[in-house]
C-alpha positions in Angstrom: -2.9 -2.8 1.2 -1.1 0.6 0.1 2.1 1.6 -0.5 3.7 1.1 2.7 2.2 -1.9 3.6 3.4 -3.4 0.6 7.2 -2.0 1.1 7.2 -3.7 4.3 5.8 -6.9 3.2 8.6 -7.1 0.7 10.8 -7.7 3.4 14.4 -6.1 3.5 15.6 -6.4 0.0 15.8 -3.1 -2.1 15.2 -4.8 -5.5 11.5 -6.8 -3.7 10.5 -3.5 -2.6 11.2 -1.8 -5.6 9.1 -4.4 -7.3 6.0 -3.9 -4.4 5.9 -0.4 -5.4 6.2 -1.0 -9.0 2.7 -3.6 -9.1 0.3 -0.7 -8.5 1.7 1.2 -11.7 2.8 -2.0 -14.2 -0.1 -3.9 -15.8 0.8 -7.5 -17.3 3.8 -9.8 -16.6 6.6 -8.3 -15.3 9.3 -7.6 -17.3 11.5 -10.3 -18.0 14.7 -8.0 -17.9 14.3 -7.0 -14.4 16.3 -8.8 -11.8 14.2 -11.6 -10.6 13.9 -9.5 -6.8 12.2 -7.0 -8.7 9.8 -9.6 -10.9 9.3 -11.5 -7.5 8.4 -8.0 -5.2 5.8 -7.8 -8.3 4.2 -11.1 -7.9 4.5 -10.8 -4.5 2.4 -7.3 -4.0 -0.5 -9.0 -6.0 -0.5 -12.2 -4.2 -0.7 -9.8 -1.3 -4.0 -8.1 -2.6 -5.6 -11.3 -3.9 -4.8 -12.9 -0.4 -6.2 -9.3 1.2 -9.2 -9.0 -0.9 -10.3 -12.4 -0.1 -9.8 -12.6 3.6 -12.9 -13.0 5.9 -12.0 -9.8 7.9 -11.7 -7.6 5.3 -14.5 -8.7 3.9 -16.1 -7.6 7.4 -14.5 -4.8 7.3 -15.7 -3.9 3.7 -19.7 -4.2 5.2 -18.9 -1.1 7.5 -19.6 0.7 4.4 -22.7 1.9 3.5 -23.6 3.5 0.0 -21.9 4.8 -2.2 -19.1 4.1 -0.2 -18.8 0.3 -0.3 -18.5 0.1 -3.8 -15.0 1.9 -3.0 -14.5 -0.2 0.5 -11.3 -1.7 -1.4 -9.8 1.8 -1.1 -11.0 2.9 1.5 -9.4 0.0 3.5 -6.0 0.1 1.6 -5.5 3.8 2.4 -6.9 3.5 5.8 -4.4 0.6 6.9 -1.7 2.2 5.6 -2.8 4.8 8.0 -3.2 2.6 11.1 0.4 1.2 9.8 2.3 4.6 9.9 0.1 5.9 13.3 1.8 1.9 14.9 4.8 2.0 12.9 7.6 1.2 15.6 5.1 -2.4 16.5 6.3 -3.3 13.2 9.3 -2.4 12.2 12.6 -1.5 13.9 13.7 0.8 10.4 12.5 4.4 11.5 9.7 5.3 8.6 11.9 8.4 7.6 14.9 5.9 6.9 12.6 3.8 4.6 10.7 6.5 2.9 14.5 8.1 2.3 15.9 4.7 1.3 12.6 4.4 -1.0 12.8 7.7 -2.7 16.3 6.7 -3.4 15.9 3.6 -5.1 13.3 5.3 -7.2 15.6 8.1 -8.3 18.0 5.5 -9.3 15.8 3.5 -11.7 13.7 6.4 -12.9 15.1 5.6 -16.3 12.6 2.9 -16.7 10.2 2.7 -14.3 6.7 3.6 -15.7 5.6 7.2 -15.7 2.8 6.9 -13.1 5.3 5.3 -10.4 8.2 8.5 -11.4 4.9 10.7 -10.5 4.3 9.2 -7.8 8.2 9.2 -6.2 7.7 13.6 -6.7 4.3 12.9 -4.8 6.0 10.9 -1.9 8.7 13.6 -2.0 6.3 16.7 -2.1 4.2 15.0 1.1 6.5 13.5 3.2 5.2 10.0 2.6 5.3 7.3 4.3 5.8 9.3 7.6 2.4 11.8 6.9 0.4 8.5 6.4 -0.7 9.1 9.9 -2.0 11.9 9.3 -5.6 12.7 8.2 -5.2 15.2 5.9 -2.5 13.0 4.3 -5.7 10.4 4.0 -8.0 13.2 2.8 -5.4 14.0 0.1 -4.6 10.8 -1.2 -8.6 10.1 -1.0 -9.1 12.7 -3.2 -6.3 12.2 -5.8 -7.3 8.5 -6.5 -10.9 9.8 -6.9 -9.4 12.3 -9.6 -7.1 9.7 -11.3 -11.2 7.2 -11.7 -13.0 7.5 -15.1 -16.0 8.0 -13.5 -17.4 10.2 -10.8 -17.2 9.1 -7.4 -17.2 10.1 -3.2 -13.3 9.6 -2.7 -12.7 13.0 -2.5 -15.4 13.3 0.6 -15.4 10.2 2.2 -12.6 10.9 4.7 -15.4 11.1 7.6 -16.8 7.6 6.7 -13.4 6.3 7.6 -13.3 8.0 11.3 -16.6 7.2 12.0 -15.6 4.1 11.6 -12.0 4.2 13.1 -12.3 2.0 16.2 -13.7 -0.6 14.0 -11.2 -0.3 11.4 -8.0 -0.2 13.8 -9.6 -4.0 15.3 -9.8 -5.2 12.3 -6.3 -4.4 11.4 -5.0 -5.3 14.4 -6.5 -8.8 13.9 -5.6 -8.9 9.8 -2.3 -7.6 9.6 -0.1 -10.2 11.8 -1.9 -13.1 9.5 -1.1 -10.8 6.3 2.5 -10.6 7.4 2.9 -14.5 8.1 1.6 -14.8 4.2 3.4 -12.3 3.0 6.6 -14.4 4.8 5.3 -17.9 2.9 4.9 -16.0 0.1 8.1 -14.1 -0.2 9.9 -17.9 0.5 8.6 -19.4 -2.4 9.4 -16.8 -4.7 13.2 -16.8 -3.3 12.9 -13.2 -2.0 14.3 -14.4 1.3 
């Protein structure tokens, strides 16, 4: 899962969310001065992508790609159901994606004094595009694609592998369709034994 996925996993509390965007940039424990909401949102993002990476779908999912391309299925997927998420949004959430990518950009602004660097970059990123809303979007997909590919040590097909994805779309959309409802009653366990309810 991306970004937005992971926001809305966090459930409603700012401090969780702020700690679901935080685990993609913060390597390690989480700090133990942050409120626990923030430590749990942390724990809770990579409990998410262990529970994600592992699932028998995904792994389904992740043998749609051929190489070079399945060595990156991982990203590939998490971008791409981030984009089926934003394209479905009102299935899944009442909160309009503008109101949560404004109460988001928000939060970040108001901790910017400590988060780490790459998450600040990121907030001006969300900002510049117009995420989460653009999510649905392809070229939105294309971009992000190709910016993870930059941010890799090594060389690799991000930057074109945009077409693998709708070749594949139909595919990709079931198997989202059939994941996400069993990621989301995890994500609710999870998020209850880590007091984030």
């Amino acid at each position: 899962m991306n970004h937005l996925a992971h926001v809305l996993l966090a459930g409603p509390q700012p401090e969780a969310r702020l700690g679901a965007m935080l685990g993609d940039f913060w390597r390690g424990t989480p700090d133990a001065e942050w409120p626990a909401p923030v430590q749990g949102g942390v724990r809770l993002h990579r409990k998410i992508d262990v529970y994600t990476d592992s699932h028998p779908l995904v792994a389904t999912a992740r043998r749609l790609f051929a190489p070079p391309h399945r060595r990156y299925a991982g990203i590939l997927l998490d971008v791409y159901f981030d984009h089926v998420l934003a394209r479905h949004w009102p299935r899944y959430s009442d909160e309009s994606l503008e109101d949560l990518s404004s109460d988001m950009l928000s939060l970040l602004s108001a901790n910017a004094r400590w988060l780490p660097e790459g998450l600040t970059r990121f907030a001006v990123y969300m900002r510049r595009n117009g995420l989460f809303a653009t999510y649905a979007e392809h070229a939105t997909v294309e971009r992000v694609l190709a910016g993870i590919g930059m941010r890799l040590r090594h060389a690799n097909p991000l930057a074109s592998a945009a077409p693998v994805l709708w070749d594949h779309a139909e595919e990709l959309d079931r198997s989202f369709a059939e994941f996400f409802p069993q990621l989301r009653a995890e994500a609710t366990r999870q998020r209850a034994q880590l007091g984030l309810e």
